[in-house]
ZAMARGU-4260 file (C-alpha; in steps of 0.2 Angstrom, whole numbers, plus 5000, padded with zeros to 4 digits):
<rodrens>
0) 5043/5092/4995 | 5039/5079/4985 | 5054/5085/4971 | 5066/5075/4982 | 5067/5058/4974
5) 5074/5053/4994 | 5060/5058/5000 | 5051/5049/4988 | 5060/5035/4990 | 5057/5037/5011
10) 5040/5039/5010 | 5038/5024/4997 | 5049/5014/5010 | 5037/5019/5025 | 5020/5015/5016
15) 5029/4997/5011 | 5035/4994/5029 | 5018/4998/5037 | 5009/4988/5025 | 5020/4973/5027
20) 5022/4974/5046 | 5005/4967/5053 | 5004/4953/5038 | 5021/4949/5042 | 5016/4944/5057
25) 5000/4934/5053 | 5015/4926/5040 | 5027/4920/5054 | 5011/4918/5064 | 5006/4904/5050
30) 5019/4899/5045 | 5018/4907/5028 | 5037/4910/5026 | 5035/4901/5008 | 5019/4904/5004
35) 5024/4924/5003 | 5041/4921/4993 | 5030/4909/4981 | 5017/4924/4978 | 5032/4935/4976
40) 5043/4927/4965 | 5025/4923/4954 | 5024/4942/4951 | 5037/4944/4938 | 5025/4936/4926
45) 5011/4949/4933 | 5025/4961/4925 | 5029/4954/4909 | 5008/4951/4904 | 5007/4969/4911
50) 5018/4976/4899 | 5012/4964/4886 | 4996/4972/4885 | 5003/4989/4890 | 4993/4991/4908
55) 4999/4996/4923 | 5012/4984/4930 | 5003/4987/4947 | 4986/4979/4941 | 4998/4965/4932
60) 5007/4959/4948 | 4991/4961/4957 | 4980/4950/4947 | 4994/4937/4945 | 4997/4937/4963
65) 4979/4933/4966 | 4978/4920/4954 | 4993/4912/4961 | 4989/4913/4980 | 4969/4906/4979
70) 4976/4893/4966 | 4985/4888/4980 | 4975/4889/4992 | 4961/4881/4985 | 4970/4865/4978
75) 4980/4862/4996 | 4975/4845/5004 | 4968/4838/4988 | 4983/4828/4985 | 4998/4838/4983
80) 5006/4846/5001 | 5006/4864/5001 | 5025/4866/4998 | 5025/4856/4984 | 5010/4866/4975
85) 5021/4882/4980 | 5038/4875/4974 | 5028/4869/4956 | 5018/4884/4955 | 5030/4898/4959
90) 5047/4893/4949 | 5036/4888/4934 | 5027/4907/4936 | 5047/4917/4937 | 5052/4904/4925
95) 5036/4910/4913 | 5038/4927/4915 | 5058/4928/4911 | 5054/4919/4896 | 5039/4930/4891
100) 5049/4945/4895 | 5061/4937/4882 | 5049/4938/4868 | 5043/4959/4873 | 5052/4968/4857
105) 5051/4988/4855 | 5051/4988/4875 | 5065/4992/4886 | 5063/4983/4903 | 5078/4982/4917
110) 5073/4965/4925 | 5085/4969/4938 | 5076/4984/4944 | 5061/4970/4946 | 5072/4956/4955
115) 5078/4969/4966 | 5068/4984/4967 | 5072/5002/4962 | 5066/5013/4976 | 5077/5027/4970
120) 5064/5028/4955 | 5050/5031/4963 | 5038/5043/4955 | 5021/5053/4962 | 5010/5039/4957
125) 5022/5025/4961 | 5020/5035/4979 | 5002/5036/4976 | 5000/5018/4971 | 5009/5011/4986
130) 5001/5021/5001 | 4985/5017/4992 | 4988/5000/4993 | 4997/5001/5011 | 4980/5011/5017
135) 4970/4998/5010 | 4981/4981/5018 | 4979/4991/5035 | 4961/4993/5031 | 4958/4977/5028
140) 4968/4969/5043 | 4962/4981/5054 | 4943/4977/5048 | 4948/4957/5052 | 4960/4958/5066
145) 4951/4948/5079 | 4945/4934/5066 | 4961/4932/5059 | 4968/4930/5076 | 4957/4918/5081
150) 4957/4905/5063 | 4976/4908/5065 | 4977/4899/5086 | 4964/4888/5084 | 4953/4883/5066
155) 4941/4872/5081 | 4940/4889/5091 | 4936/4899/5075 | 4923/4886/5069 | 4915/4886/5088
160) 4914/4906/5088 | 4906/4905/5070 | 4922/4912/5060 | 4926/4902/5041 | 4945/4899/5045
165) 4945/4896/5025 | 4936/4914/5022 | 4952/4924/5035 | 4963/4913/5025 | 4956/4921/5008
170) 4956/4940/5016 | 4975/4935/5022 | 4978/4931/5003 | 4971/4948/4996 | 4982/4957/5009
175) 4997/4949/5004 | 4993/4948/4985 | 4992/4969/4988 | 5008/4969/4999 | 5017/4959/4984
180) 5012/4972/4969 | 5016/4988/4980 | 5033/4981/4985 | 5038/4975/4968 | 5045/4993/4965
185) 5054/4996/4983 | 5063/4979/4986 | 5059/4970/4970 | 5053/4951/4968 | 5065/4942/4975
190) 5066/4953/4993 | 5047/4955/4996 | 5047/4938/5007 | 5061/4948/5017 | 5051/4960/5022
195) 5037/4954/5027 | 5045/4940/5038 | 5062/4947/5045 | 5053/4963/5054 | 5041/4953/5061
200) 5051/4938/5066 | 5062/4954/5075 | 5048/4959/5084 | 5043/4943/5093 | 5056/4945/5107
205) 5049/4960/5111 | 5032/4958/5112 | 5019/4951/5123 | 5003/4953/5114 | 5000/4951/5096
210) 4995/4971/5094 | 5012/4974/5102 | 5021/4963/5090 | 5011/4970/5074 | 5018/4989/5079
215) 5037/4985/5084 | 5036/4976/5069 | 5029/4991/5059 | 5042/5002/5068 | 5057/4988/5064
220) 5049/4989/5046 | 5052/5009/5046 | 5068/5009/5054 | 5076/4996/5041 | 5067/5007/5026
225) 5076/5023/5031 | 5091/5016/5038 | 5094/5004/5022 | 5089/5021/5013 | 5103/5032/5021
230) 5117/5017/5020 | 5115/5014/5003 | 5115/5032/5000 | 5130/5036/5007 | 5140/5020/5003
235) 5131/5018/4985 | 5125/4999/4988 | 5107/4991/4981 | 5097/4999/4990 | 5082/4987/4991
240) 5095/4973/4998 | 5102/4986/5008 | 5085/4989/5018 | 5084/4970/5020 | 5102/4971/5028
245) 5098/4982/5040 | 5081/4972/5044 | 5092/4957/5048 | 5103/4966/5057 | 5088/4973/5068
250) 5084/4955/5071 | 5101/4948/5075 | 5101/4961/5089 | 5083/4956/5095 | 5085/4938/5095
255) 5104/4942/5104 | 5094/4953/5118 | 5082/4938/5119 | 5094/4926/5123 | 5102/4938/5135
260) 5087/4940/5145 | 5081/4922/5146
</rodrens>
């Protein structure tokens, strides 16, 4: 089954969609929006030390995602406002790595497969990697759900029931650290930020508890993966843009069927 490079590619697009669904949330939650675009964009240098020193480009983006997300998080309110740290911090990391990627000679990279994502391309251990990380983000939200939950409406109430609101917003930075290095390949750098928030943000019309709005936005995240999958298959279009079309198309409708019902 696994011959098919589409159902490669669906299965690739599903583990994404499921991984990105509840952190997506926590994102719009939180109000993250540019804190997971600056993660994101910051990766393409995770890909140009990765093939620098000939390692997995996975283990590249991940470590650099890290990096750039605690570096963050650690020097926010010592000075500089978070979106200045982000703005500093992830141009100068693209810029970094599209210079550095300049320098790679005897290797053949297609940058746009990186900005944009080659889902088409996905092979068995692409697959592996990516429901291993997808596994592991569901793991580990699931493991911190009702903590996260509680730093995210109320630092006071967290510190009262004995939660570190600082400690959640570590665990939420490894999640989306791992989210950014599986994506990389489905929907490339510059469309990860996408989605994450757009399913989510599609989501909150039709949800009344936060669990509900975690799984319509899984379902939103599935439905723009194969959907996106199928359009730009038959229509021969970008595929990883493609998906993010059809995520914003989803929320269009649920944001119309909002405004219809209040």
């Amino acid at each position: 089954m696994l011959d098919s490079f589409l159902v490669r590619a669906a299965l690739a697009g599903l583990g994404v969609a499921l991984a990105a669904a509840p952190l997506g949330c926590f994102v719009v939650w939180r109000r993250m929006a540019y804190f997971g675009d600056a993660t994101a964009h910051a990766s393409i240098l995770g890909v140009a030390l990765a093939l620098s020193f000939n390692m997995s480009v996975f283990a590249g983006v991940l470590v650099v995602a890290l990096v750039m997300a605690t570096t963050v998080s650690t020097l926010s309110g010592r000075g500089y406002a978070m979106d200045t740290l982000l703005g500093v911090m992830a141009h100068s990391a693209i810029a970094f790595g599209l210079v550095a990627v300049s320098f790679l000679d005897g290797v053949r990279i297609d940058l746009m497969a990186y900005l944009f994502g080659d889902i088409l391309a996905v092979g068995r251990m692409d697959l592996a990697v990516i429901w291993g990380g997808a596994l592991l983000v569901l793991a580990l939200v699931g493991w911190r759900w009702q903590q996260l939950l509680t730093a995210t409406i109320s630092p006071d109430l967290a510190y009262a029931s004995r939660i570190d609101p600082k400690r959640e917003q570590l665990f939420l930075t490894i999640a989306l650290a791992i989210v950014v290095a599986v994506a990389i390949k489905v929907v490339g750098v510059l469309l990860i930020a996408a989605l994450l928030i757009i399913p989510a943000a599609a989501a909150r019309p039709l949800a009344q508890t936060p669990e509900r709005m975690a799984a319509i936005a899984a379902l939103i995240g599935a439905i723009s993966a194969l959907g996106g999958l199928q359009l730009a298959y038959n229509f021969d279009t970008p595929t990883g843009p493609t998906i993010v079309c059809v995520a914003a198309v989803l929320f269009v409708l649920t944001s119309m069927f909002s405004l219809r019902r209040s």
